[in-house]
Every structure is written in C-alpha cells, then in structure tokens.
VEXZA-610266 format. One line per 2 residues: number of its first residue (from 1); their letters; for each residue x, y, z of N, C-alpha, C, O. Coordinates in Angstrom, 2 decimals, padded with zeros to 5 digits. Layout:
<pts>
NUM) a) X:Y:Z:X:Y:Z:X:Y:Z:X:Y:Z; ...
</pts>
This chain:
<pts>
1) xx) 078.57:201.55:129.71:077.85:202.22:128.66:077.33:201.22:127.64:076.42:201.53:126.87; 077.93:199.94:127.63:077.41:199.47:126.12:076.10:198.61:126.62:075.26:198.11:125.88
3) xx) 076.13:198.56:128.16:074.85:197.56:129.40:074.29:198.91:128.79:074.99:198.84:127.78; 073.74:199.83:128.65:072.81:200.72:128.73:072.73:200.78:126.73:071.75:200.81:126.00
5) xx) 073.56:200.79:126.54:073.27:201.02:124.85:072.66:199.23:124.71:071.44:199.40:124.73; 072.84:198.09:124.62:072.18:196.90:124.65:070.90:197.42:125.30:070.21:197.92:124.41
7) xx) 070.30:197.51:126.53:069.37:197.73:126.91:068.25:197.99:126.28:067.23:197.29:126.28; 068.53:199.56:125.46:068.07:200.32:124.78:067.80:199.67:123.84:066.61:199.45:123.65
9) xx) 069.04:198.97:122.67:068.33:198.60:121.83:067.33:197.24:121.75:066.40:197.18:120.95; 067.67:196.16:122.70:066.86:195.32:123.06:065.34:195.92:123.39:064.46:195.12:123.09
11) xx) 064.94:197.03:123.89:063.47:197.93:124.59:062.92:198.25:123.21:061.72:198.07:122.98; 063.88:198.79:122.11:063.91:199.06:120.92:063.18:197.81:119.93:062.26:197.96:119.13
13) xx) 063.74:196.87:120.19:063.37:195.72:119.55:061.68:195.14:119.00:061.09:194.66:118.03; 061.41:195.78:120.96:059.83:195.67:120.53:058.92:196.56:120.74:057.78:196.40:121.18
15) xx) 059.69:197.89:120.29:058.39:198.61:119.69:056.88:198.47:119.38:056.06:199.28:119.81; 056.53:197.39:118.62:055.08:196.93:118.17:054.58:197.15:119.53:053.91:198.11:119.93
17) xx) 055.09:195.94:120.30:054.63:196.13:121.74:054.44:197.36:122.74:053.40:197.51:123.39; 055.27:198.02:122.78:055.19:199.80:123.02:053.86:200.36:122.72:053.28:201.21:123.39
19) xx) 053.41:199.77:121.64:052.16:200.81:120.68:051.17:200.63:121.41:050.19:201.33:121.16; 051.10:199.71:122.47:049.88:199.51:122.90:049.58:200.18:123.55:050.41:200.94:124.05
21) xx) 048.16:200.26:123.89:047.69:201.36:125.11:048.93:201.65:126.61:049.22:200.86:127.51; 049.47:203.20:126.37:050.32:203.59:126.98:049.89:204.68:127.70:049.26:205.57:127.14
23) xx) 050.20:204.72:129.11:050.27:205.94:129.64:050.41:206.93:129.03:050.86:206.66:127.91; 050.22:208.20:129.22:051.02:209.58:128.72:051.96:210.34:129.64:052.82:211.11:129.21
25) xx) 051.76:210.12:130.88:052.58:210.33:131.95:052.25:209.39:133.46:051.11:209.01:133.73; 053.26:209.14:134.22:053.26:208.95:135.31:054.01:209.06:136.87:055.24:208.98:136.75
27) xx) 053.65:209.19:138.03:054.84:209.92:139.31:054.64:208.65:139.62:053.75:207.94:139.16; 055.69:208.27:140.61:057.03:207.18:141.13:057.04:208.27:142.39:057.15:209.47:142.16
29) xx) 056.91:207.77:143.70:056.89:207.92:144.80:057.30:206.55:145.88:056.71:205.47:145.74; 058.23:206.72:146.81:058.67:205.36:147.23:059.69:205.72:147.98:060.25:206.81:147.96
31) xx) 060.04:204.46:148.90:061.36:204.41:149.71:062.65:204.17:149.17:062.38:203.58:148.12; 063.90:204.26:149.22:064.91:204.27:148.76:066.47:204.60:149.87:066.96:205.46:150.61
33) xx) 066.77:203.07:149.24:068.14:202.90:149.73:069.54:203.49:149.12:069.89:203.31:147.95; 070.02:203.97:149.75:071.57:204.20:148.93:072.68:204.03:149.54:072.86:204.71:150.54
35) xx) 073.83:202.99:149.08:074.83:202.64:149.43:076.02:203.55:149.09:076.88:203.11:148.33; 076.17:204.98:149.68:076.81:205.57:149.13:078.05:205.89:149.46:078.34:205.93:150.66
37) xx) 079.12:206.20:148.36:080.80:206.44:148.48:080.31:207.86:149.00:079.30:208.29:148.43; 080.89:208.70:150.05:080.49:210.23:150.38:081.99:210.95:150.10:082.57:210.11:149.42
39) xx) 082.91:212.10:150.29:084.11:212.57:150.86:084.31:212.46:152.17:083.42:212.28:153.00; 085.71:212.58:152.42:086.03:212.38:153.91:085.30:211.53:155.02:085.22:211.80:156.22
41) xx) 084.76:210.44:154.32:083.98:209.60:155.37:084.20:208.32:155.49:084.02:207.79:154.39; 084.52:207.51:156.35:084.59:205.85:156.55:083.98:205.25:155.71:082.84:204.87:155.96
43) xx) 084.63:204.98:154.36:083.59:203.50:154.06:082.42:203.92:153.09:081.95:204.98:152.68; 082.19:202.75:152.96:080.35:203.18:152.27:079.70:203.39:153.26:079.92:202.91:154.37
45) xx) 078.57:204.36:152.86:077.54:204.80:154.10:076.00:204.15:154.09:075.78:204.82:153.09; 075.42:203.82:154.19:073.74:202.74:154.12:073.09:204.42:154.72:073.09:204.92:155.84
47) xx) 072.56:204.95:153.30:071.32:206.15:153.91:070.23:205.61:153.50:070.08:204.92:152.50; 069.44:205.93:154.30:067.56:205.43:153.86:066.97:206.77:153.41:067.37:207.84:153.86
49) xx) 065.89:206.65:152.43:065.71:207.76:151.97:063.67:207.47:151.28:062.70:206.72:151.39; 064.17:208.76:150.56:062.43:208.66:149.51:062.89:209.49:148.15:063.39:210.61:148.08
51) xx) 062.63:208.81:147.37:062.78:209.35:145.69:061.02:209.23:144.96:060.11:208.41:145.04; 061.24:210.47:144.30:059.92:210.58:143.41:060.45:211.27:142.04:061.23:212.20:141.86
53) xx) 059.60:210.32:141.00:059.76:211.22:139.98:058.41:211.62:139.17:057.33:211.63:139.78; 058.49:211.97:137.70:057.63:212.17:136.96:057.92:212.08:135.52:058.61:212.97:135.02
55) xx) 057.59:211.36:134.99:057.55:211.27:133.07:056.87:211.59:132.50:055.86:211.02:132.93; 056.57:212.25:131.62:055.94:212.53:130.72:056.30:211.54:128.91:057.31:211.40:128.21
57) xx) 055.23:211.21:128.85:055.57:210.53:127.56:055.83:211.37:125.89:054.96:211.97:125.26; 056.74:211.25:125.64:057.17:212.17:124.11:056.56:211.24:123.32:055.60:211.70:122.70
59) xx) 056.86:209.78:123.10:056.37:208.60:122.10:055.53:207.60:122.88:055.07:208.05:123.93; 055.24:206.35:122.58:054.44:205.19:123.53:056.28:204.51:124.40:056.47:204.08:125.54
61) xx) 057.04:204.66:123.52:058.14:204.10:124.12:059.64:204.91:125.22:060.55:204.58:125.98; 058.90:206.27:124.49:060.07:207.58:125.00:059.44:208.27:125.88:058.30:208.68:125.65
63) xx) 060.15:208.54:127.12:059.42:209.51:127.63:060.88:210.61:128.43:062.09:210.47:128.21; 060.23:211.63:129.34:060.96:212.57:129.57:061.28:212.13:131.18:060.51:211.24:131.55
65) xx) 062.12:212.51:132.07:062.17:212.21:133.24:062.86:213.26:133.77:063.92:213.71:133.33; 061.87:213.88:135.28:062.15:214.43:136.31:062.21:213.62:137.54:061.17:213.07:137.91
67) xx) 063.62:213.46:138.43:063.68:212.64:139.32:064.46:213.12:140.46:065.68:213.14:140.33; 063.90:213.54:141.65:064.49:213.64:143.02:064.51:212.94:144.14:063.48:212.33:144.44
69) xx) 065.48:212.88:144.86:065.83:211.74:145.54:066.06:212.94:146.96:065.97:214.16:146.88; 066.45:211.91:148.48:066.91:212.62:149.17:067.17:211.43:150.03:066.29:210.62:150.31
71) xx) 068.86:211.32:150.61:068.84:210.11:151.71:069.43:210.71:153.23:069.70:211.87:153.54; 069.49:209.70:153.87:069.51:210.49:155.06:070.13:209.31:156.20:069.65:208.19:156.37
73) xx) 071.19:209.82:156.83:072.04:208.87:157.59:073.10:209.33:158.72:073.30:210.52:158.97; 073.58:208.55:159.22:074.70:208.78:160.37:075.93:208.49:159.63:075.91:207.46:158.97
75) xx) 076.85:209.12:159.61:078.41:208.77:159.29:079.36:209.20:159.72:079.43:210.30:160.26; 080.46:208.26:159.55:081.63:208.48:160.16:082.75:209.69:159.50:082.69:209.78:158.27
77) xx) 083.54:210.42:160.02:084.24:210.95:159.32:085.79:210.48:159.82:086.33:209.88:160.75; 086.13:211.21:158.50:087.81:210.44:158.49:088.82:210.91:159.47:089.62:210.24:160.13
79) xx) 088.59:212.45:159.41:089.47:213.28:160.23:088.43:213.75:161.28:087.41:214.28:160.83; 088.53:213.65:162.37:088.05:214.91:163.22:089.13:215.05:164.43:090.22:214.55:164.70
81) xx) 088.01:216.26:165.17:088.70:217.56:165.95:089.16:216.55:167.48:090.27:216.48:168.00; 088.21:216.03:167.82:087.79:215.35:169.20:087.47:213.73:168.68:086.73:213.40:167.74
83) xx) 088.25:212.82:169.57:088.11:210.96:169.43:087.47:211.45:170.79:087.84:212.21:171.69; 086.32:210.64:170.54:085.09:210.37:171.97:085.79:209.15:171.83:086.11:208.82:170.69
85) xx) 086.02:208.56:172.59:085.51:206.67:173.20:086.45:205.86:172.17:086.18:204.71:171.83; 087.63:206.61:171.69:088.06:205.49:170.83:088.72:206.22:168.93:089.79:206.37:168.34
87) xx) 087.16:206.45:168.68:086.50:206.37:167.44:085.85:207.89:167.19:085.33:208.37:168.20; 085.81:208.72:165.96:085.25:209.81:165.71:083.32:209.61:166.00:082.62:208.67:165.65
89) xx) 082.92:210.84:166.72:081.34:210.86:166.58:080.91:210.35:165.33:081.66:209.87:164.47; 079.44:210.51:165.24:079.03:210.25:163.78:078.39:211.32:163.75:077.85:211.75:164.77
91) xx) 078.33:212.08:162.36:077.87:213.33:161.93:076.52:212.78:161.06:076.59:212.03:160.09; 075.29:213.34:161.62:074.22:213.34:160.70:074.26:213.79:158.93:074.44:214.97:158.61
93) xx) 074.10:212.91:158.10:074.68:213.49:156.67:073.12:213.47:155.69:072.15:212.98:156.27; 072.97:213.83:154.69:072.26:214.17:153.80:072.43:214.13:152.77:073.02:215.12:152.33
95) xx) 072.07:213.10:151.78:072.59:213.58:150.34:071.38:213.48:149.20:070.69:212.51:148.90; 071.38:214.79:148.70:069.74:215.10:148.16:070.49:214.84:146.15:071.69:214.92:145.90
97) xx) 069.68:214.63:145.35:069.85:214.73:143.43:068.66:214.81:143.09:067.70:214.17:143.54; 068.69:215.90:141.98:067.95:216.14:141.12:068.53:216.27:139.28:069.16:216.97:138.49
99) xx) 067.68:214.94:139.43:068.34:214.79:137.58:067.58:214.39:136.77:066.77:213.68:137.35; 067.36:214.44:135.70:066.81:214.95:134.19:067.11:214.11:133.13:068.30:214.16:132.82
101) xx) 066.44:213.35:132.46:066.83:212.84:131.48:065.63:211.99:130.68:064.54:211.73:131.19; 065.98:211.64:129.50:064.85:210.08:128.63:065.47:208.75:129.38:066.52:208.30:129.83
103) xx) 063.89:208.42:129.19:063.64:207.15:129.66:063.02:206.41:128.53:062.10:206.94:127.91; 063.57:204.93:128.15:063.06:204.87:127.12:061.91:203.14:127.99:062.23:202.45:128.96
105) xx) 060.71:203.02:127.15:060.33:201.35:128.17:059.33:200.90:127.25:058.72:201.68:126.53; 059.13:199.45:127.27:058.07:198.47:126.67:057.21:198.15:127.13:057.53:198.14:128.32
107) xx) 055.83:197.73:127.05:055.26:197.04:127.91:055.01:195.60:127.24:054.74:195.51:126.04; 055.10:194.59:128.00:054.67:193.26:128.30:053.68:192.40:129.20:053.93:191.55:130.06
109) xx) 052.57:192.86:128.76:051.44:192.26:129.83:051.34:193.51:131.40:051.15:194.73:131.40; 051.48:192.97:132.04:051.51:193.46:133.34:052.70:194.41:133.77:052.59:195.37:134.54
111) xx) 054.10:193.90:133.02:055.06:194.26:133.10:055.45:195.57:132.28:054.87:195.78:131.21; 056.56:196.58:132.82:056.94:197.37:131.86:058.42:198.04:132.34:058.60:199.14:132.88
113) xx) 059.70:196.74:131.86:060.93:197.40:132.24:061.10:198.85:131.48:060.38:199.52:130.73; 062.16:198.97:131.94:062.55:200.66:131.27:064.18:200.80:131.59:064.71:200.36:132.61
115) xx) 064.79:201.42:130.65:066.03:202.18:131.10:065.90:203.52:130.87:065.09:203.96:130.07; 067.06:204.58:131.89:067.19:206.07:131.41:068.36:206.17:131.94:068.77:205.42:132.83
117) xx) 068.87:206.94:131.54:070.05:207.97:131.55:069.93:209.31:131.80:069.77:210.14:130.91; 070.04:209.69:133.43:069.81:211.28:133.64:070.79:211.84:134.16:071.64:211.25:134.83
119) xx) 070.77:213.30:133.84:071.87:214.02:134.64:071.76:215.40:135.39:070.72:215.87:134.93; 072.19:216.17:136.15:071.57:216.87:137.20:072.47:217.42:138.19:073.63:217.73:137.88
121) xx) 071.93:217.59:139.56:072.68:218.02:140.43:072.75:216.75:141.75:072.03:215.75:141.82; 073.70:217.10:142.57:073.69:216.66:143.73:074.00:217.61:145.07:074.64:218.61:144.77
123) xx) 073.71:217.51:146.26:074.12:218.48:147.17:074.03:217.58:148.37:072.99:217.18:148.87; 075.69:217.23:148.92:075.47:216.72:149.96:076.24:217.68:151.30:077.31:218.29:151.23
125) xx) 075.22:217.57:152.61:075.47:217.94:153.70:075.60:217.15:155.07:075.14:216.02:155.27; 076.06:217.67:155.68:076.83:217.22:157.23:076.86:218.13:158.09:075.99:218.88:158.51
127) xx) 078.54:217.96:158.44:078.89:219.01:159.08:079.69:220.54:157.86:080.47:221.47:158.05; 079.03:220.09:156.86:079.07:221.87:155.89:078.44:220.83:154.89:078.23:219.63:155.05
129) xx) 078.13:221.87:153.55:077.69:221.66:152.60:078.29:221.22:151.07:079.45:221.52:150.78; 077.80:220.80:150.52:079.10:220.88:149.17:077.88:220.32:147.96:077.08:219.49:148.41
131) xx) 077.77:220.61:146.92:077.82:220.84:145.65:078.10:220.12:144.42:079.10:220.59:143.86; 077.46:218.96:143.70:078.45:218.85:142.58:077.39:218.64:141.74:076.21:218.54:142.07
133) xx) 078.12:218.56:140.02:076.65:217.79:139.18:076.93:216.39:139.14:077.81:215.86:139.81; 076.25:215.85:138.40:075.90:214.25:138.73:074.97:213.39:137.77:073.87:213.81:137.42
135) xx) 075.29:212.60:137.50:074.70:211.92:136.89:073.91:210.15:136.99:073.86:209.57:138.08; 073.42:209.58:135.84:072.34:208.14:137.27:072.47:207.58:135.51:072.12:208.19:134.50
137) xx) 073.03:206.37:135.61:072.41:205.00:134.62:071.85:204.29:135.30:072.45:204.23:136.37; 070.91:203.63:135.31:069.63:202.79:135.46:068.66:202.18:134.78:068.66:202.16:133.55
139) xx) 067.57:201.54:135.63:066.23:201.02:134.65:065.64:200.26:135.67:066.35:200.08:136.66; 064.91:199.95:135.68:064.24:198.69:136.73:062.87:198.21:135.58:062.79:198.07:134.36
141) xx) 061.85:198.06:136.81:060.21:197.56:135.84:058.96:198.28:136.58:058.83:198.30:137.80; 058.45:198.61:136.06:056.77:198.73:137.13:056.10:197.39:136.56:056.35:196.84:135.48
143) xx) 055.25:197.02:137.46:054.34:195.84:137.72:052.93:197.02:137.61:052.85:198.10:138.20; 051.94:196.42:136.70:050.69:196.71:136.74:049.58:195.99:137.81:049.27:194.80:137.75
145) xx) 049.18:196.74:138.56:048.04:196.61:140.13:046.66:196.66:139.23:045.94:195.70:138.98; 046.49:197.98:138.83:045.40:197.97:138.61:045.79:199.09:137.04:046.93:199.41:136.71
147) xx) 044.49:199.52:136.29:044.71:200.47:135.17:045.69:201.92:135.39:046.45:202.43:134.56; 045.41:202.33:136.67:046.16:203.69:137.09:046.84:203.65:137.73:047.40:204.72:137.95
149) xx) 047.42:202.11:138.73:047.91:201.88:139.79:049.28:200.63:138.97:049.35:199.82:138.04; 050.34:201.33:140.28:051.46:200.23:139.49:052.21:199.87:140.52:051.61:200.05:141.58
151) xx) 053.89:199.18:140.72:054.91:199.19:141.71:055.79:198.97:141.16:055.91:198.04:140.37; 056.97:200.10:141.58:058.36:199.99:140.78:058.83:199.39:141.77:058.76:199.35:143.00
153) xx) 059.55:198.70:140.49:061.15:198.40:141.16:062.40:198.70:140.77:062.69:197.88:139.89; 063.53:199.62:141.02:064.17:200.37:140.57:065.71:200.50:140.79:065.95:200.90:141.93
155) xx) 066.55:200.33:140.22:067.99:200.79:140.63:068.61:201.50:139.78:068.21:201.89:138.68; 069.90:201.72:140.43:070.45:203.04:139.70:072.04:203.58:140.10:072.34:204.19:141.12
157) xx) 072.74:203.26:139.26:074.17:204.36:139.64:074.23:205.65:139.93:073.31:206.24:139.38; 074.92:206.38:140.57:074.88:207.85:140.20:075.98:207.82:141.01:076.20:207.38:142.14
159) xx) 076.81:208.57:139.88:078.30:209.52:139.68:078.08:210.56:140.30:077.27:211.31:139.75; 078.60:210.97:141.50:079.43:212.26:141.61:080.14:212.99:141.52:080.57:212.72:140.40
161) xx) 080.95:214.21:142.02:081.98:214.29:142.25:082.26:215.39:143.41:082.66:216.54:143.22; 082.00:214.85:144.50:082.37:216.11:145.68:083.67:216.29:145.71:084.24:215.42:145.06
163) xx) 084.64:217.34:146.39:085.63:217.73:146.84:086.64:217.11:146.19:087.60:216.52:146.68; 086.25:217.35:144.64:087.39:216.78:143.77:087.97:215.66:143.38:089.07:215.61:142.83
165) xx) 087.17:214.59:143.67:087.00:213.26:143.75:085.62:212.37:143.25:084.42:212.41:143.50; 086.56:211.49:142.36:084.73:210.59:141.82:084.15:209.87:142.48:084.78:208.81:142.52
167) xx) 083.05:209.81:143.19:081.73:208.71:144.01:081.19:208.09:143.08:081.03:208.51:141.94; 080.90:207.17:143.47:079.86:205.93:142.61:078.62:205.72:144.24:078.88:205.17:145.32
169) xx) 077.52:206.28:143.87:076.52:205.54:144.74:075.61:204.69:144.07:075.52:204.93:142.87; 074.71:203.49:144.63:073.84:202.50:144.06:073.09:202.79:144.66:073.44:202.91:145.83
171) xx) 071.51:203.12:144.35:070.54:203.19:145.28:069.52:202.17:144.29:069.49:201.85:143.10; 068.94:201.94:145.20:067.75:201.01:144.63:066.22:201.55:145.64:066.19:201.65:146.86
173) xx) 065.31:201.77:144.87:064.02:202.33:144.93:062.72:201.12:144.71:062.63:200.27:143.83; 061.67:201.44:146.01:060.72:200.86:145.36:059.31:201.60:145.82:059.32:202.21:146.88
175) xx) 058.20:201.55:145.07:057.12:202.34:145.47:055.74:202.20:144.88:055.43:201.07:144.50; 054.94:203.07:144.76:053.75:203.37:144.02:054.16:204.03:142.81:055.23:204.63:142.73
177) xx) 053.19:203.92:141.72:053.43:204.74:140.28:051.88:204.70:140.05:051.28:203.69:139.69; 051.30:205.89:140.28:050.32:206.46:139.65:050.51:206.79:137.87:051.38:207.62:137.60
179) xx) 049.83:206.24:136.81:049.39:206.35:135.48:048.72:206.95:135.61:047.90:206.84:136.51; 048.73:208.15:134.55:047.71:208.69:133.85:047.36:208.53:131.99:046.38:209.09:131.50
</pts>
C-alpha cells in the first residue's frame, strides 16, 4: 500500500504537466497474461487471456476506470476421482474480473505512466463454478503512436478469495489504446 500511496503522490507531483492537452477518455484492448494462484489446483497456473478497459477522465490527471479481463487455461487439480497415467487429467479453467476504480496519470512527452486501484468481481470456472469479489493494485504507461493511437504496457495484482482462501494473481497486459 505505501508502493501505491508513493506512486500517487509522485504522479501528483507533476500536475502542471497533467494540464496539458489530455484525453477525455480512452479503451485499452490487448493480450494478457496471468500467473495465477487458483483453489484446489497444482501450483501457479500460466492462463493467456484478453483484458479491455475504459476511462473516462474526471480531471486532466484523474480519471474513472472500467476494466475486464478474461484468462483461459489447462490445470491441474489437487484431488481427483480417476489418476490417468500417473497424474490427475487437466481440467480446462477460466478465470474472468470485472473491476472499477480511479486511475490517477501524467503525461511526459510521448509517455503517460499511471496508477489505479480497482475493485470488483471475479468468477472462476472449471470443473464447477465459484464466485468471489476482488480487487487489482497496479499502473503501467501508454506510449503515444500517433494523436488517437497509443500502446500499453500494463501490470497488476489482483486479490481474491475463492473457497475461503486468499489468491494473489499477477497479470501483465499489453495492447492498443484508442484516445479520444
């Protein structure tokens, strides 16, 4: 928490810079990795995925954030019914978030890091479904392409808590960002 409170106030720092010609909103569309802790499963899991979001700007430096994600993978489980060959099958898994929060960011030339803090849902599936809320500290940068055109680069924690137990997943994102 205090990596995200520094952050902030360092982004804070240079405001002046903020003032400059700023978007008012922009969507984040892209591929995305997540190294995720799941329940009842072997290990960390490597899902490949696609996350998009959308901001809307409140200030030149504040803005609002809608962000969904969805990954998608083979995994092992801890317990099962039937050992094929040794070793449990692998169960096709899914783990989708949708979370909400400010984003606060500067710009510097071409550049424009950012941090946010969102919170939301998660719903991961397999072989059944399950449920939890959830939350993501992060920040990465977009790189300016062109006036409307950009490329993030992005990472991010996000807390779970399935089946009564805390997850930590890391995903890291990268993509297109359309400005408006």
């Amino acid at each position: 928490m205090r990596v995200v409170a520094g952050a902030i106030l360092f982004l804070l720092s240079f405001m002046g810079n903020a003032f400059a010609q700023v978007p008012k909103a922009n969507i984040f569309v892209g591929y995305s990795y997540m190294s995720a802790d799941l329940p009842n499963i072997s290990g960390r899991q490597n899902l490949n995925g696609w996350e998009g979001s959308l901001e809307g700007k409140v200030l030149p430096f504040l803005g609002i954030v809608a962000d969904g994600s969805g990954h998608y993978g083979t995994t092992q489980v801890l317990i099962c019914p039937v050992v094929v060959g040794g070793h449990c099958p692998g169960v096709k898994g899914n783990l989708y978030t949708a979370l909400f929060g400010p984003r606060v960011s500067a710009s510097f030339g071409r550049l424009r890091p950012f941090a946010h803090v969102l919170v939301g849902a998660a719903d991961v599936s397999g072989s059944g479904s399950e449920f939890s809320l959830a939350s993501a500290v992060g920040g990465g940068v977009d790189f300016k392409i062109a006036p409307i055109l950009g490329w993030r680069f992005q990472g991010d924690y996000i807390h779970t808590h399935f089946s009564g137990q805390p997850e930590g997943h890391a995903r890291f994102s990268t993509g297109i960002v359309l400005r408006f």
